[in-house]
C-alpha positions in Angstrom: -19.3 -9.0 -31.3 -17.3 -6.9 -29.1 -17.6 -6.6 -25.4 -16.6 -4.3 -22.6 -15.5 -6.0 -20.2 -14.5 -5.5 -16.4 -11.7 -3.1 -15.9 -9.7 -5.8 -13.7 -11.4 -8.7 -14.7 -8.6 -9.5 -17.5 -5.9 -8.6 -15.1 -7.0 -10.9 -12.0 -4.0 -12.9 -12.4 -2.0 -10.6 -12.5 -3.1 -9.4 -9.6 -3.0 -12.4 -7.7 0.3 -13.1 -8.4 1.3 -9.2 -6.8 -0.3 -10.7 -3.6 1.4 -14.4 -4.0 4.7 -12.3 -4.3 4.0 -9.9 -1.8 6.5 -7.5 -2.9 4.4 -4.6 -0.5 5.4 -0.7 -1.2 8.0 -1.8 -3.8 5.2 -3.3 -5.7 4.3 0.0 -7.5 7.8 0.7 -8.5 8.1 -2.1 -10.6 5.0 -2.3 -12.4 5.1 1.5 -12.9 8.3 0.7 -14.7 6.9 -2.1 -16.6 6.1 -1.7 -20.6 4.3 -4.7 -21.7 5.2 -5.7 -25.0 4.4 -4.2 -28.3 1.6 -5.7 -30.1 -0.5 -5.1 -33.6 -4.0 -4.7 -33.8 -4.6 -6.2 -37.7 -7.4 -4.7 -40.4 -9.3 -7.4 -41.6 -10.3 -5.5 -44.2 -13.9 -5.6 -43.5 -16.4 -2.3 -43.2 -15.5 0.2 -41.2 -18.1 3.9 -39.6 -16.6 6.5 -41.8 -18.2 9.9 -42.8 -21.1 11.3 -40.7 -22.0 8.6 -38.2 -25.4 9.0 -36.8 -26.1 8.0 -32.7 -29.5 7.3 -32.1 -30.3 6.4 -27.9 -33.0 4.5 -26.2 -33.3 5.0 -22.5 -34.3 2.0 -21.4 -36.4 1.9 -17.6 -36.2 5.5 -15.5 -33.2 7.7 -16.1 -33.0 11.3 -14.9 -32.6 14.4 -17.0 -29.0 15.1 -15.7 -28.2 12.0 -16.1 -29.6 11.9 -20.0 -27.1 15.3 -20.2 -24.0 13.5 -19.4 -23.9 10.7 -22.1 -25.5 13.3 -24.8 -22.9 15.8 -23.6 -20.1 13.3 -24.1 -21.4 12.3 -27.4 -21.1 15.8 -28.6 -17.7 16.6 -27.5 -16.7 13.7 -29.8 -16.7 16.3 -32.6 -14.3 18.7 -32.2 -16.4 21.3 -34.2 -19.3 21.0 -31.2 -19.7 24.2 -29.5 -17.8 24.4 -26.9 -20.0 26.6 -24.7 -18.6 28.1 -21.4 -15.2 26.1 -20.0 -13.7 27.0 -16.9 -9.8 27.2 -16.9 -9.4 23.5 -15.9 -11.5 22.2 -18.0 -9.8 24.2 -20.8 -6.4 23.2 -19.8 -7.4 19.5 -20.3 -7.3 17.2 -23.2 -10.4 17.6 -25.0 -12.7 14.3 -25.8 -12.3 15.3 -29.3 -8.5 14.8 -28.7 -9.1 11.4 -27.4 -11.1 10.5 -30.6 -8.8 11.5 -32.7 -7.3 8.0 -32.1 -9.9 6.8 -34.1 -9.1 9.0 -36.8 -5.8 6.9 -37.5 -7.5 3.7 -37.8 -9.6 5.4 -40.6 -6.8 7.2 -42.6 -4.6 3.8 -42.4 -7.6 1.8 -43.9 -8.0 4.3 -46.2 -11.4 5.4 -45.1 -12.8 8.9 -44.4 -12.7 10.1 -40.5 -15.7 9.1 -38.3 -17.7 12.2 -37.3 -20.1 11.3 -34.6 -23.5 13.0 -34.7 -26.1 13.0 -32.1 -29.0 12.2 -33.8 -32.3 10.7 -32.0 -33.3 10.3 -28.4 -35.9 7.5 -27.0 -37.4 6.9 -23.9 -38.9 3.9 -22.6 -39.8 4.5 -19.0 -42.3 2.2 -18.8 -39.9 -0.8 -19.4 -42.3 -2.3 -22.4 -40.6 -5.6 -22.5 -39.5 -6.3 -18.6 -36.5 -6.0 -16.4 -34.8 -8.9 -17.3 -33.8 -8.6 -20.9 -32.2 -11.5 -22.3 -29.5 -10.6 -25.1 -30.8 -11.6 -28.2 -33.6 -8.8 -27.2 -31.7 -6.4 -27.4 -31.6 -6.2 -31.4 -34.6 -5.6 -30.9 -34.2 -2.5 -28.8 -32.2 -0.8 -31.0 -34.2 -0.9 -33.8 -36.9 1.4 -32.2 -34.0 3.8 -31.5 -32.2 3.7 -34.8 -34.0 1.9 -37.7 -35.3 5.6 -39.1 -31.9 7.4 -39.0 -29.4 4.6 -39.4 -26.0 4.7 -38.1 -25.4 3.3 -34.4 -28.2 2.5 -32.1 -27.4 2.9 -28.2 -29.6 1.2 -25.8 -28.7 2.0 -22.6 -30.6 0.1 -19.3 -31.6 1.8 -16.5 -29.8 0.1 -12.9 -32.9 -2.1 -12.2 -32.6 -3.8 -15.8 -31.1 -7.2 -15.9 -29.7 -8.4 -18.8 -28.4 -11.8 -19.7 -24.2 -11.9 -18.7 -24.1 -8.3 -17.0 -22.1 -8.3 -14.5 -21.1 -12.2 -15.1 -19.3 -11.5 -18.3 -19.5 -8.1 -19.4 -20.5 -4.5 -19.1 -21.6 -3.8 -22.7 -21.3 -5.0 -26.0 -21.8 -4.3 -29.3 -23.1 -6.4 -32.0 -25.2 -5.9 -35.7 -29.0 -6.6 -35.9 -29.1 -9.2 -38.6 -32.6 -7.7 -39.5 -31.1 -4.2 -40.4 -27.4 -4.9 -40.9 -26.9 -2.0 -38.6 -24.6 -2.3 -35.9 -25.9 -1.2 -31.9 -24.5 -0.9 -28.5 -25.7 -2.1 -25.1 -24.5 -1.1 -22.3 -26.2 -1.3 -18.4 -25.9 1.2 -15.4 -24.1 -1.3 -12.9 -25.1 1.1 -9.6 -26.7 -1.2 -7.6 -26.2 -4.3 -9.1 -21.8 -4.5 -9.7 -20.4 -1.6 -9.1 -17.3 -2.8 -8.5 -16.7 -5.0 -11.7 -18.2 -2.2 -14.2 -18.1 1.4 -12.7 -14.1 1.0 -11.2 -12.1 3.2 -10.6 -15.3 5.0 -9.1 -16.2 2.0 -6.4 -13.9 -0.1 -4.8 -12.7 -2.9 -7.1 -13.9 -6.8 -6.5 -10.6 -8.4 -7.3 -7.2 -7.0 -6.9 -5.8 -4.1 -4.8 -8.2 -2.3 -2.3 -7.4 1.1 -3.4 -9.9 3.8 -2.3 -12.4 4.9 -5.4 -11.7 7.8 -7.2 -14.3 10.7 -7.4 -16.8 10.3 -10.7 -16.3 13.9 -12.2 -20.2 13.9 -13.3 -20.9 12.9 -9.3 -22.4 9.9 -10.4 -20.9 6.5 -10.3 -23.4 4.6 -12.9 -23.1 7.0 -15.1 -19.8 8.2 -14.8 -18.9 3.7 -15.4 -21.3 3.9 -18.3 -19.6 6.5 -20.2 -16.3 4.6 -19.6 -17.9 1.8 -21.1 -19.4 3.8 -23.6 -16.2 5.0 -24.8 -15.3 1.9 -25.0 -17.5 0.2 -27.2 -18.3 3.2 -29.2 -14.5 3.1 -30.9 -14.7 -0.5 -30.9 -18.1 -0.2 -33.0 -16.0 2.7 -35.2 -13.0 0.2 -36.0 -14.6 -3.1 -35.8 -18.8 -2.3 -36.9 -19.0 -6.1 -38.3 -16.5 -8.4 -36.8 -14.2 -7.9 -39.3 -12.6 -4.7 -39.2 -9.6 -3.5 -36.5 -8.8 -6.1 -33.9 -6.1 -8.5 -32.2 -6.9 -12.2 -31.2 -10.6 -14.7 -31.9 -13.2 -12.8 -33.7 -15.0 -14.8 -31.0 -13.2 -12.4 -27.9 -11.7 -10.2 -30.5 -9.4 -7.3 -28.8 -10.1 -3.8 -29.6 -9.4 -0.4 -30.3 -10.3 0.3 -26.3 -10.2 -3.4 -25.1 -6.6 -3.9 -25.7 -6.3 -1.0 -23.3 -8.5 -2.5 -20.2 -7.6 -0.4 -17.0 -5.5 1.9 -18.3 -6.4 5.8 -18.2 -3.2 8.0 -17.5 0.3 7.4 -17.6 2.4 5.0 -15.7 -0.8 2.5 -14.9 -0.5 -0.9 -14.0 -3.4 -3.7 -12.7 -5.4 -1.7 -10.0 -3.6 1.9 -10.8 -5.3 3.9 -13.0 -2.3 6.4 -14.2 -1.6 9.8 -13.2 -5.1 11.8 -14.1 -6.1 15.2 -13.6 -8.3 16.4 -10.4 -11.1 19.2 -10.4 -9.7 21.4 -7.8 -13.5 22.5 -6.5 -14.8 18.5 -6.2 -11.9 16.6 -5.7 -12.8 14.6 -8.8 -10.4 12.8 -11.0 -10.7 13.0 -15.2 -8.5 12.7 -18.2 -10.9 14.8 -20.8 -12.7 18.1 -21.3 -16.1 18.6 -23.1 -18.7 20.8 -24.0 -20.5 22.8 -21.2 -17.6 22.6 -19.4 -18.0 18.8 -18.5 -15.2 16.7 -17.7 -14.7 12.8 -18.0 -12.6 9.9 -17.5 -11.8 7.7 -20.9 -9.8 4.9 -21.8 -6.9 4.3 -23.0 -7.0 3.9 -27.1 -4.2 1.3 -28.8 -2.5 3.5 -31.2 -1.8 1.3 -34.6 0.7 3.6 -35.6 2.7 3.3 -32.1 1.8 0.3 -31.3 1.0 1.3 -27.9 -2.0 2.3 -25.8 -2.7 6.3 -25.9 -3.4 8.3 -23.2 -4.1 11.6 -22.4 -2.4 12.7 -19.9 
């Protein structure tokens, strides 16, 4: 089972040991010029979401429409044949989400496998938050077999910001796993608004650990979402590469690292712990975003770990 985990959470040390050093303005010099050493993310030769992958959604507990628009939005500019409806000249000059998938691509032709085309394919709500607000995990198998159990493919509960559910916050973001009912493989992930901001929606709120740096602006205006697609991203290609445990990763099949993981914290060029990289900024908002998408929405993604560079791909 994968999970997404905080963005700095994996890099608190190294982050303590900036402040220890207290190297000040020269710190960002040096780690900008740092490269951390190659590494290989191994097939395991297990299953892998090739062909036409079917996303089926539960909104779980009181989401808004706009806010329903952004994730299916961003699941549609996954597939670069997805109209691309009316784009305005910065969005169009931008890396298209498409782009950013096509990372995944690689992992499929190198296993040998078809690419993964995602396709939006079902939409539930549950306003009326059937089974509580405080989920524990093993529940959410569960969840995702009302959203996905007729259409197959990858079930996506998402939790509205007033949902607890066992280890958000504490020890992830997300994760994904496989129902052992259906053999079909689901994502969780929570909106972290109001409950940790800091640990699952940076760089859009000020950080918990590590450099104070001011928040950058969600380019959807709206920091649970905007996280939630971050860590959508996330676990999505981790799902695509790694559906079973034993497909694409680097480390324990316990705390596996993955297509996206391997990346934590990185979005543009020249990041480092607490530094983002150099991203793009919407003129008119101020907002900052790495990727283009259809109806002329814009987004901020993580790095991918190329297996055919062995290094993480960005971008811009």
């Amino acid at each position: 089972m994968g999970f997404s985990g905080f963005p700095n959470s994996i890099l608190v040390l190294l982050f303590a040991l900036f402040n220890l050093l207290d190297l000040g303005v020269g710190a960002r010099k040096l780690a900008s010029l740092y490269q951390p050493p190659a590494m290989a993310i191994s097939y395991h030769n297990g299953a892998l979401l090739e062909g036409d992958v079917p996303v089926s959604v539960l909104w779980y507990g009181n989401f808004t429409a706009p806010q329903k628009a952004i994730v299916a939005d961003f699941l549609l500019s996954l597939n670069p044949l997805a109209p691309v409806g009316h784009v305005a000249a910065a969005a169009a000059a931008a890396p298209s989400v498409s782009r950013w998938w096509s990372t995944v691509q690689v992992y499929m032709k190198k296993a040998g496998k078809k690419n993964a085309r995602i396709v939006l394919a079902n939409q539930e709500a549950d306003q009326n938050y059937s089974i509580g607000k405080i989920l524990k995990k093993s529940q959410i198998s569960g969840l995702s077999r009302r959203a996905g159990s007729k259409h197959g493919g990858v079930a996506l509960v998402l939790t509205a910001e007033d949902v607890t559910v066992e280890g958000f916050c504490m020890s992830n973001c997300g994760f994904h796993g496989s129902d052992s009912k259906t053999t079909s493989p689901f994502i969780w992930v929570g909106n972290s608004a109001s409950q940790c901001p800091g640990e699952c929606a940076w760089p859009f709120h000020q950080p918990i650990y590590g450099p104070q740096t001011p928040p950058l602006l969600p380019p959807n205006a709206d920091v649970g979402l905007d996280g939630m697609i971050v860590n959508i991203a996330t676990l999505l290609a981790g799902t695509a590469t790694d559906p079973f445990g034993n497909g694409y990763f680097l480390g324990s099949p316990e705390a596996p690292l993955e297509a996206a993981t391997a990346c934590t914290g990185v979005y543009g060029k020249g990041a480092y712990p607490g530094y983002t990289g150099e991203l793009l900024r919407d003129e008119s908002s101020g907002a900052s975003y790495n990727a283009a998408g259809v109806g002329n929405r814009k987004y901020l993604l993580p790095a991918l770990f190329d297996p055919s560079t062995s290094r993480c791909s960005t971008l811009v």
